[in-house]
Structure formats: structure tokens, C-alpha cells
C-alpha positions as CSV (number, residue, x, y, z in Angstrom):
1,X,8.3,-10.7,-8.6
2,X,5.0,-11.0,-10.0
3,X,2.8,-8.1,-11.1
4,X,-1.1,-8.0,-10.8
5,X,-1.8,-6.8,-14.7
6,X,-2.9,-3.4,-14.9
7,X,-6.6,-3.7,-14.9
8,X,-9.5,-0.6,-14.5
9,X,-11.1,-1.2,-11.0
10,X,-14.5,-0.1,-10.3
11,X,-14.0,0.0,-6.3
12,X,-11.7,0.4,-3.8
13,X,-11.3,0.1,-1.0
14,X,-7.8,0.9,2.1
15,X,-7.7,-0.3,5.1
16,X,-4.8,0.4,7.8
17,X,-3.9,-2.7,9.9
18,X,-2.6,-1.6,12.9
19,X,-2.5,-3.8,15.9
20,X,-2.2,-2.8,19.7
21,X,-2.1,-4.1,22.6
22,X,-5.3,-3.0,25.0
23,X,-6.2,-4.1,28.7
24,X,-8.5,-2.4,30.9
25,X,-7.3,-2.6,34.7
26,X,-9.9,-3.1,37.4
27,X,-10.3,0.5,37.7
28,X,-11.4,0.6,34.2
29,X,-8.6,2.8,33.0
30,X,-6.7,1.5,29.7
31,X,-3.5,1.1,29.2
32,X,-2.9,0.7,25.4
33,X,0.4,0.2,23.9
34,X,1.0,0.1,19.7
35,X,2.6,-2.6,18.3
36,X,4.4,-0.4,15.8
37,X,3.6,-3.2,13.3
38,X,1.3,-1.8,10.0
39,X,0.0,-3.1,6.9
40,X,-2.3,-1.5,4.3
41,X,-5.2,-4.1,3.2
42,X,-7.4,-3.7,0.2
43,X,-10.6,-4.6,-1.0
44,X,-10.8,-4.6,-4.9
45,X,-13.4,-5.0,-7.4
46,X,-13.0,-4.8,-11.2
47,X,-15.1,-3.1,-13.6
48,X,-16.5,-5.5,-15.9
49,X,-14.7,-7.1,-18.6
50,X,-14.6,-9.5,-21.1
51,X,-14.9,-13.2,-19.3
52,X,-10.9,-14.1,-20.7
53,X,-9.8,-10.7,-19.1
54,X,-11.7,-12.1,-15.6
55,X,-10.7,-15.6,-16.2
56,X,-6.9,-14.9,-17.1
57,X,-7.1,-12.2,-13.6
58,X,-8.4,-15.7,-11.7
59,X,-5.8,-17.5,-13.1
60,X,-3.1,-14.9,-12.2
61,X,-4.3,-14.6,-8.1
62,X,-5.3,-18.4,-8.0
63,X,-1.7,-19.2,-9.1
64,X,0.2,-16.9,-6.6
65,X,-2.4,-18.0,-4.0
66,X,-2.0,-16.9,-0.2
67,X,1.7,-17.5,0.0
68,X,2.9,-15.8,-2.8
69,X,3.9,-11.7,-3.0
70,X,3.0,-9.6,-6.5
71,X,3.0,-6.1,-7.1
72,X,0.2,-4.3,-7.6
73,X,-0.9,-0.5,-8.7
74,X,-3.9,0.5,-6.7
75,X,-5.7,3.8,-8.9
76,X,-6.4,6.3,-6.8
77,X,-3.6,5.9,-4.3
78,X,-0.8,6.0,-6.4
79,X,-0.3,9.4,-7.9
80,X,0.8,12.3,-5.0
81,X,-1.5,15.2,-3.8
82,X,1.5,17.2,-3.7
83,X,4.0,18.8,-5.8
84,X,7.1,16.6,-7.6
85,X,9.5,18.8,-8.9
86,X,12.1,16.2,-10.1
87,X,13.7,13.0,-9.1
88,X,12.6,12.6,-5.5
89,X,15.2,11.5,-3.1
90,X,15.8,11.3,0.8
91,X,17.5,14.6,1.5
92,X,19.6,12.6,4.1
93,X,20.3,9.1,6.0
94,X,17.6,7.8,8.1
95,X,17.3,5.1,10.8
96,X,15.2,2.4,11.4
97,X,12.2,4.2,13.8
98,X,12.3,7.6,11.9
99,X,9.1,9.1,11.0
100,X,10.1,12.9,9.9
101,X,12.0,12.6,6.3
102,X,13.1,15.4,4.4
103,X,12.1,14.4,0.6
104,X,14.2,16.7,-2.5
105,X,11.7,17.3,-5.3
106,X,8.6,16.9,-3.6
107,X,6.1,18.9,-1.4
108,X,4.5,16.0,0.2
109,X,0.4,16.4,1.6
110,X,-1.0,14.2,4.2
111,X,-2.4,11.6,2.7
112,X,0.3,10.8,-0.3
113,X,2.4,7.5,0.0
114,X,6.0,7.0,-0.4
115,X,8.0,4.4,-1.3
116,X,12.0,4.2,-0.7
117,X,13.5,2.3,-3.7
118,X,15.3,0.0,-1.1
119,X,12.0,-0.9,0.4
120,X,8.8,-3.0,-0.3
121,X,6.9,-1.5,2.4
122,X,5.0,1.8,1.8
123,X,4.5,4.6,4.2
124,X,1.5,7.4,4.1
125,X,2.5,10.8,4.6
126,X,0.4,11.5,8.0
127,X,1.4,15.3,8.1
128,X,3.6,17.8,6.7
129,X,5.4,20.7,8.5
130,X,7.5,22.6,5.8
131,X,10.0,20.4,3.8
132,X,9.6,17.9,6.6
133,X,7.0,14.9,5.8
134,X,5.9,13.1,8.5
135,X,5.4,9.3,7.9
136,X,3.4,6.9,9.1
137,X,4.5,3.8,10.5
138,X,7.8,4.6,11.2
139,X,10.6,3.5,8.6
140,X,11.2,-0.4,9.4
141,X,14.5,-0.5,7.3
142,X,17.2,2.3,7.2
143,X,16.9,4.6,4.0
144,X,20.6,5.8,2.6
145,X,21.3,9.9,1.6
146,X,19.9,10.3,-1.8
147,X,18.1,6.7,-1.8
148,X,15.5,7.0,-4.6
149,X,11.3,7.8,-3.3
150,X,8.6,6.4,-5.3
151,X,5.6,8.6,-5.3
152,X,4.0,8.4,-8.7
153,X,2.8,5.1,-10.0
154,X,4.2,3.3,-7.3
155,X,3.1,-0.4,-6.4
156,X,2.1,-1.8,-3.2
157,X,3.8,-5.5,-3.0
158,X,0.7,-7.7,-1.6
159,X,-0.2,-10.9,-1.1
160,X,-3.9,-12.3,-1.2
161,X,-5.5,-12.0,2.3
162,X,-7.1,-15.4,2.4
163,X,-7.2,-18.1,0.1
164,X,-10.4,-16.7,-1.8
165,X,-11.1,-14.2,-4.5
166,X,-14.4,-14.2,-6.2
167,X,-15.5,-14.4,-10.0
168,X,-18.6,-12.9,-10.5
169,X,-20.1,-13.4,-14.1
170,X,-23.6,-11.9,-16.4
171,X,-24.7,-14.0,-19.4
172,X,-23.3,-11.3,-21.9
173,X,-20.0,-13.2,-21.6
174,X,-19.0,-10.1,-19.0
175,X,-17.6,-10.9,-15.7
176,X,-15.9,-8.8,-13.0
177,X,-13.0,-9.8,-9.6
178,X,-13.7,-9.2,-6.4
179,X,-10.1,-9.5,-4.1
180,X,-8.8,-8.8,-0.9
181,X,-5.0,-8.6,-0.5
182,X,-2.5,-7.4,2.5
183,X,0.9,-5.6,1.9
184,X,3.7,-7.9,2.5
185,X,7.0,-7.1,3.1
């Protein structure tokens, strides 16, 4: 699989796509149902750079277009609030629907992502109670005992969320990106 190069961004921006089901009866109460489908979407800007650097970076996203996946390091979000001891692992065997994991190594926070070696989706740790981490969306693919957890530089595998990115350029022969992409899994 591709990889976006590693490139400083100037903003960013997460977004949690999370779809439901919503009616409102005739008596105005609503009944809402979640999907249990989630994807992380990001908006991303570069800082400026050189006009290859932005050019080759156009090239790159207009060649993997809308269809294609790549992975992609997003600052910010890929180094854990909490506290890796070691080699992080699942502590056990977990099925498909599980949102409380037991992690070896790591003190998860709210807010850190996870990613199971076996998996190209990642989960957000919504909330912690002791060793237990609490993930959100639930796991869509059974994790194995002692399956390997990515939690520090790990890569979100995207696609671009439209068939546009942007190149914005100054006459100092600088020029900066401006992308949106979707996990895809």
C-alpha cells in the first residue's frame, strides 16, 4: 500500500463520521438508532514548501485518486496521551462487537487511538476504567491474545474524500496542499 510522504502540516483537522438512523413519530418523540458504522475524516493543510515538494504531494494524491487506499501519519493524533511501558498487546481474544480491551504495556487516556496489527481500521479510546480501555466504535474484526497494538506513530489507511485536493501557490516559488481524506478499511 501506498504511503502519503511524511510532510509538516500546518492544520488539522478530525472529524468522526458516524451515521444514524433518526425519525421523529407524530408525537414528536425520536426514535434514533446508530448504525454502528464509523470513519475518521480529515481535513489537511500543509505548511508551505518548496513548489516540487507541493507538486510531487499533487502528484502522489492525484495518482491514488478517490479509489485508491494509502497510509497516512496524521501529527498530533498519532503519539498516545498515556503511558507505553513496552510492546503493547491485547491482554486476551476479543470478538467482533467488543468495546472494553485490556491492552499489556499501556495506560490508555480517552482520547489516544489504537490500532490492532491485524486491522486497518483505528479505534479512539473513548474512556478508561483501570486497565480496561474502552473503544470507540466497537472492534469490526476479531483481535487474537497477544495480537500486536499500534499506538505510537501509527497510520490511519485513507482514501481521498472526493476527487479534489487543492494546490495553493505565492510567487516566491512556495506553495502549500489543502486535502480531505476518509479512513478506509
Amino acid at each position: 500500500m501506498k504511503i502519503f510522504p511524511s510532510i509538516e502540516f500546518s492544520d488539522v483537522s478530525i472529524s468522526s463520521n458516524s451515521p444514524a438512523y433518526i425519525n421523529t413519530a407524530q408525537s414528536l418523540k425520536t426514535i434514533a438508532a446508530s448504525t454502528g458504522a464509523q470513519r475518521f475524516e480529515f481535513e489537511l493543510s500543509t505548511a508551505w514548501h518548496n513548489m516540487a515538494m507541493a507538486r510531487a504531494l499533487s502528484a502522489f494524491l492525484n495518482a491514488v485518486g478517490e479509489h485508491e487506499k494509502f497510509e497516512l501519519q496524521v501529527p498530533l493524533f498519532d503519539t498516545p496521551n498515556g503511558a507505553v511501558t513496552g510492546t503493547v498487546k491485547a491482554s486476551s481474544a476479543y470478538a467482533v462487537g467488543t468495546t472494553d480491551v485490556v491492552l499489556s504495556n499501556f495506560i490508555a487516556a480517552p482520547g489516544d487511538f489504537v490500532q490492532f496489527v491485524g486491522h486497518s481500521k483505528v479505534y479512539q479510546v473513548s474512556d478508561v476504567n483501570g486497565s480496561t480501555a474502552m473503544l470507540y466504535p466497537a472492534l469490526i474484526k476479531h483481535v487474537v491474545m497477544n495480537e500486536l497494538v499500534t499506538v505510537n506513530s501509527l497510520k490511519f489507511t485513507v482514501r481521498n474524500k472526493g476527487d479534489v485536493s487543492s494546490l495553493k501557490s505565492k510567487k516566491n516559488n512556495q506553495a502549500k496542499l489543502k486535502l480531505k481524506v476518509i479512513e478506509a478499511f
